[in-house]
N, C-alpha and C positions, 0 to 999 in steps of 0.2 A: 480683389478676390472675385473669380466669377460665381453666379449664383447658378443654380441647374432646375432644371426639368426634366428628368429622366427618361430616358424613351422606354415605357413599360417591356415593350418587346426583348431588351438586353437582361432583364431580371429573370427570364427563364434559367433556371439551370438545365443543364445537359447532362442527361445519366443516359447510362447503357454500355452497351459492350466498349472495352478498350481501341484502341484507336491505333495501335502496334508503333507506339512513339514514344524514345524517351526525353526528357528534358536535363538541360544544364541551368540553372539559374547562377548569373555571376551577383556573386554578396560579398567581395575581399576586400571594399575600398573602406577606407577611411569614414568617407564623406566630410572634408575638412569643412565643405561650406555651412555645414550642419551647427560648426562652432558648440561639439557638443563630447564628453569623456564615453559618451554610448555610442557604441557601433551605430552607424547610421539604418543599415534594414533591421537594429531591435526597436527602434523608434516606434510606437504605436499607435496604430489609425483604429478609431472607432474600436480602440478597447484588447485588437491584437497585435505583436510585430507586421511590421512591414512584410517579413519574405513569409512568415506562415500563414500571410493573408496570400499572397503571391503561390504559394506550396497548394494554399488549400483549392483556388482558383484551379490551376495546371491538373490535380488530381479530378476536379468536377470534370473538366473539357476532357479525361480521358489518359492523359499521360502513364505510361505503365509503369516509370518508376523517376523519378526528381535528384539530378545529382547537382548539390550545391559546391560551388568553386568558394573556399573561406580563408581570409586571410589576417585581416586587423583585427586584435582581438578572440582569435578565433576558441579561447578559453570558455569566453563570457558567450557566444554564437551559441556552441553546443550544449551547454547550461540551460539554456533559454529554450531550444529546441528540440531537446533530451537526443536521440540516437538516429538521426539523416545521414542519407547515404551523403559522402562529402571528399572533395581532396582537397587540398591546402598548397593555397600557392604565395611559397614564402616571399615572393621579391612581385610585388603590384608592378607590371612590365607590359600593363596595357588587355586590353579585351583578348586581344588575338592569344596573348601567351595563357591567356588563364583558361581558354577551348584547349590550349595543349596539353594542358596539364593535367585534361579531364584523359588524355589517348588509352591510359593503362584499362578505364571503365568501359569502354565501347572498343577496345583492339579486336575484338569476336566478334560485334553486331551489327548486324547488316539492317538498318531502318533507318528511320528521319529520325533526325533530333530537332525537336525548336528549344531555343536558344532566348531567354529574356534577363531584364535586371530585378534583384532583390528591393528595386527602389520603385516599383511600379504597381502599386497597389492596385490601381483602379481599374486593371485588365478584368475584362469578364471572361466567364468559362465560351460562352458565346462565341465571340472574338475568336478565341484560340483554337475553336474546334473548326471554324469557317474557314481560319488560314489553312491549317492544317490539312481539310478536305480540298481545299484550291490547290494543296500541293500536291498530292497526290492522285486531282484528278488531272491536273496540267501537264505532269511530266517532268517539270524544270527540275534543276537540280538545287534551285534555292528560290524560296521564294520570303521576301520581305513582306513584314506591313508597315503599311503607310497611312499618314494622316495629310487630311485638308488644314494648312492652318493660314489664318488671315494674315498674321503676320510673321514670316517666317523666317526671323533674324534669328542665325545662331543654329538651326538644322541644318542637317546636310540635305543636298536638294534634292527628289528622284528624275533622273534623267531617263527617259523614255524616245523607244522606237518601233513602231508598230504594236505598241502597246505592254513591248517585255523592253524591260528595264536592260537601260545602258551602262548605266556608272550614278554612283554616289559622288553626289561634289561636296566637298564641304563649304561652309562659310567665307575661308578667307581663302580660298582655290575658284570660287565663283566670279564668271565675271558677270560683268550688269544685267545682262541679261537672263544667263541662269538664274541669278538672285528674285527676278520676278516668278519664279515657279514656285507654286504655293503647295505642291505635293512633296512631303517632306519624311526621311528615312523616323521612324519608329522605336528602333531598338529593338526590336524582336523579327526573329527569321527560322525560319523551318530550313532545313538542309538534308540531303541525303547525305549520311554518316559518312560511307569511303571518301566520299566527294570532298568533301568539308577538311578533312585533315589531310587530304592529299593536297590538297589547294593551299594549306595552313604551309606547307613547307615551302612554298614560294614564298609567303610574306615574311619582310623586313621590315627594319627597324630605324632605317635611313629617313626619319624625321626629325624635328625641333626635339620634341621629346624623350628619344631612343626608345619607343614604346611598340607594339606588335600589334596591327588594329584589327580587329575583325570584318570592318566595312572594307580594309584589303583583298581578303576572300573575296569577295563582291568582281571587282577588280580581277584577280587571276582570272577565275571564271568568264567572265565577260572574254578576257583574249582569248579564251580556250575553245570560245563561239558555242560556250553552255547555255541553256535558256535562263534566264533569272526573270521567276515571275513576280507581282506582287498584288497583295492583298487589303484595300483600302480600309481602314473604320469605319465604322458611322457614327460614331463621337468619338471626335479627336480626344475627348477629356479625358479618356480612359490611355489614355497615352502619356500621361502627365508622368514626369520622374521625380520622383521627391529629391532635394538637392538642398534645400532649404526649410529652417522654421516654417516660412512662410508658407512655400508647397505642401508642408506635412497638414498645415491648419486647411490648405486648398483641399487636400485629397481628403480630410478629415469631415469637412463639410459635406463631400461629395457622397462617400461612405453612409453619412447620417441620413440623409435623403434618401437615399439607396434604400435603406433599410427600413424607415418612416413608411416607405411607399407599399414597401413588401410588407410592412405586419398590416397597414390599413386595407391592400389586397386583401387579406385573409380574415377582414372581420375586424380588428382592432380598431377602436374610436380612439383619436390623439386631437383631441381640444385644440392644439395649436401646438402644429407639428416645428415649427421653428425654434418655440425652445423646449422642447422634448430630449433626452439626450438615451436615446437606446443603443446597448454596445451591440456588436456582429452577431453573437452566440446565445444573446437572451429568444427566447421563444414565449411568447404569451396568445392564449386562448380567445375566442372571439367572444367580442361584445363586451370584453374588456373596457375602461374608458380609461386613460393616461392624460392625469392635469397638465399642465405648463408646469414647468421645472422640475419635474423628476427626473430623476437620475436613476439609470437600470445598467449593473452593469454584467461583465463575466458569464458567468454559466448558468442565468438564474432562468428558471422556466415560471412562469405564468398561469393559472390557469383560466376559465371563462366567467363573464360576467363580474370582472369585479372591479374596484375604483381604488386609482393609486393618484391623491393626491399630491397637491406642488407641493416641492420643498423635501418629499421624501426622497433619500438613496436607499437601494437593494442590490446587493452584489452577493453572486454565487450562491441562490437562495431559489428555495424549490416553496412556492406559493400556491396555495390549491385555490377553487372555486370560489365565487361572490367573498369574497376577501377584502374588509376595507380599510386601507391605509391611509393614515395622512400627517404627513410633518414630521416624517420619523426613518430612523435607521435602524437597517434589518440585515443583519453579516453573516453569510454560511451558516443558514438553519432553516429550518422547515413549519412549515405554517401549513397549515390544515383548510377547509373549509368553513365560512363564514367564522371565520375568525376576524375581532375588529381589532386596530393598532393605532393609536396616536391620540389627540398630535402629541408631538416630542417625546415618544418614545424610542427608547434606543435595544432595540432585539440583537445581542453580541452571538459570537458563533457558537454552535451546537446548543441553541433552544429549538423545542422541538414544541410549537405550542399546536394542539390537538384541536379538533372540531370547537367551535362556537365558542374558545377561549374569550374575554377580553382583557385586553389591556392598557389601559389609560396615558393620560397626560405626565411625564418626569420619570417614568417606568422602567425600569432596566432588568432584562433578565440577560443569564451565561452560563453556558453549559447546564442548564436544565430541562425537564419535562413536565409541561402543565398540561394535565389530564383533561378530557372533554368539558365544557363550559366551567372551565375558572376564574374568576373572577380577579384582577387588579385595579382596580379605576384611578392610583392616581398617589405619588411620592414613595413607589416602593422600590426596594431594591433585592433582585429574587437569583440568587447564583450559586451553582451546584447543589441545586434543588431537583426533587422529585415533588410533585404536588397531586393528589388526587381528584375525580370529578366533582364539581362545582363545591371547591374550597371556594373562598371568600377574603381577599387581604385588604385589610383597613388601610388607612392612608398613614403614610411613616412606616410600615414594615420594612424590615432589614435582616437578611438572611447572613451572619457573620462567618463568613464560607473559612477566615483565614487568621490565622493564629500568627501569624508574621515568619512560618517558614511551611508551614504545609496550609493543602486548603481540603477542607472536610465537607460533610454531605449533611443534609439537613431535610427530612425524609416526611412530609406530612398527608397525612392521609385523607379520605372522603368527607363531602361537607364539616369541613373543619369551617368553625368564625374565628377569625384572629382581628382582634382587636385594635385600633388605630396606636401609634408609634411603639408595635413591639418589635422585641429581637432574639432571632434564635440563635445560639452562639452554638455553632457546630463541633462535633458531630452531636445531631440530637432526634430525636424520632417522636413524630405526632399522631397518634392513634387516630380512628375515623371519628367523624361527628362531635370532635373536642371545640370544647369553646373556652378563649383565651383573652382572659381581662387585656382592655387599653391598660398601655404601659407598663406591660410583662418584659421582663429578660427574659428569656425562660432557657435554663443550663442543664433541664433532665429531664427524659423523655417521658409524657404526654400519654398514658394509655386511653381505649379509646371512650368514647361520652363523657371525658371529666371534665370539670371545669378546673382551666389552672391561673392562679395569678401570683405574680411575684414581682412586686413593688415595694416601694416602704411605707408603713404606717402614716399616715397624713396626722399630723400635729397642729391646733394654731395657738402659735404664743401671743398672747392676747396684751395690748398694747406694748408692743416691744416696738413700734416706730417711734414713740415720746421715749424711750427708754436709749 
């Protein structure tokens, strides 16, 4: 696996006006080498599909609209990617036929199309907006990108003449000495649209595989003495196809760095970005510090100055200001500022825990709301709760949300003290300022300043061990 150094310069994004280009991305294959029951572009790097990392790429550099060619699976594709523009090409009959089967979407329009695979993650909006301005300041009627690779078994080779592209050779069409050219075809190409499917109707299927290529077009073209320009990388990595496990872990690495680089750009401290794990879509605030081994994933935002130690996961989780985490799990819910969390706590989806909350060690909260500085420090269990400002939960609380078919609310109000191992058995309601004996059940609601206890009478049977 190669290791990276990103060239800062590629993390730019590119916004502004559209660029008058549409895109086809081909996503119908199988990918048998993937040895996998998942479509190969749902496969996910750094936390999204393959093609919606590929979609979201193509929409930055400008594309005006993204039509995906789908085919294996193409149930599960749409599921995943909810409503994309898309045709479906029932019979995989090679690159070239799956551009055909896009004709019925562009038979009206007159622009370039570029043309990439669902399996290329690591394209930047950069890249694609370079080609695209080479195309259409050069003229040609197609121009490719191409990569430097050192060693370049298994590409097809770019054969060049005064500088514009002759022919695509492939691998086992090369002879020895094209095999020494180390500029080698891409997978993606920009085309002017008439051009591209008038050319489509020369290529055949007169191969090994009875298949329809797109590197054909290439080919027509050339005898037709059109220009075919092309447009080099500047890291070939971003050209990488995922094909394999192994490539998906390559592109997944590459992705992490990618992104490592870009929050550190903006202010984020990362202790030790190696084993960091941030997904594509988390955004967090400057001066943040992120330990070794957190896990950040999905939609969660961040916000400044605060400390997420190792060992903690956050996924799809909105974190406010100086925040501090450590050793603990926090699922679809929202935390406030200076709020503390851990270690081994486990915050489930829709807790909503409010300014200066804490919560301790073995703590589990779900589906509730802990009002400004509440206190848990340590073996509670707090779910389908509402809690008021600076309650206070003794150690062994237990909110008993659920009767074994339905789950009830359990509703406690302002500086409440609740006492080490009680239990509220829902539904039940805690007036403000109540104070509740250790070792309460407590089954009826609590009005407010009362003190409530409900235990049993303590007994000692006096020498009953000799008995």
């Amino acid at each position: 696996m190669r290791l990276v150094c990103y060239n800062l310069k590629k993390l730019c994004l590119i916004t502004g006006e559209k660029m008058n280009y549409k895109s086809i991305i081909l996503a119908a294959g199988k990918g048998t080498r993937m040895k996998s029951d998942l479509p190969k572009v749902l496969h996910k790097v750094n936390g999204i599909p393959m093609v919606k990392k590929v979609m979201s790429v193509l929409e930055e550099a400008g594309s005006n609209e993204n039509i995906l060619v789908l085919g294996h699976k193409i149930e599960l594709v749409l599921e995943q990617l909810g409503n994309p523009e898309y045709v479906q090409q029932k019979e995989q009959l090679g690159t070239g036929h799956a551009i055909k089967v896009t004709y019925d979407k562009f038979k009206n329009y007159k622009g370039d199309i570029l043309i990439t695979c669902g399996d290329t993650p690591l394209l930047t909006s950069n890249t694609i907006k370079a080609l695209v301005e080479k195309h259409k300041n050069s003229g040609a009627k197609a121009t490719i990108l191409t990569a430097i690779e050192e060693n370049p078994f298994g590409y097809g080779r770019i054969l060049k003449k005064a500088g514009k592209v002759e022919a695509i050779i492939e691998e086992n069409e090369a002879s020895e000495e094209i095999k020494l050219i180390k500029e080698v075809n891409a997978g993606v190409y920009c085309f002017d649209s008439e051009t591209l499917f008038n050319a489509l109707l020369e290529v055949n299927n007169n191969n090994e595989k009875g298949e329809y290529y797109l590197t054909d077009v290439i080919k027509v073209l050339v005898n037709r003495g059109e220009v075919i320009g092309s447009y080099e990388v500047e890291d070939n990595k971003e050209t990488l196809g995922v094909n394999s496990k192994v490539q998906l872990a390559q592109a997944e690495q590459i992705l992490r760095e990618r992104k490592n680089i870009q929050l550190m750009d903006d202010g984020v401290i990362l202790i030790n970005p190696s084993t960091t794990y941030i997904e594509e879509n988390v955004v967090i605030g400057r001066d943040t510090v992120i330990y070794p081994n957190a896990l950040i994933q999905g939609d969660t935002k961040i916000g400044e100055n605060c400390e997420i130690l190792g060992n903690t996961r956050i996924i799809d989780s909105e974190i406010g200001n100086e925040v501090r985490i450590e050793s603990s799990a926090i699922e679809s819910s929202k935390v406030e500022d200076k709020v503390t969390i851990g270690p081994f706590a486990h915050i489930r989806a829709k807790s909503h825990l409010k300014e200066s909350v804490h919560i301790g060690n073995f703590v589990e909260t779900k589906d509730s709301i802990l009002d400004k500085g509440v206190k848990a420090g340590h073996l509670t269990y707090i779910g389908n709760t509402e809690v008021g400002e600076k309650t206070n939960f003794g150690a062994g609380t237990i909110t008993c949300n659920y009767d074994g078919k339905n789950k009830h609310r359990t509703i406690i109000g302002k500086n409440v003290f609740i006492g080490s191992d009680t239990k509220f058995v829902a539904p039940v309601s805690i007036g403000d300022d109540a104070l509740i004996a250790a070792g309460s059940v407590i089954t009826k609601n609590i009005p407010d300043r009362a003190l409530a206890f409900a235990r049993a009478r303590q007994e000692n049977k006096k020498e009953w061990k000799k008995k």
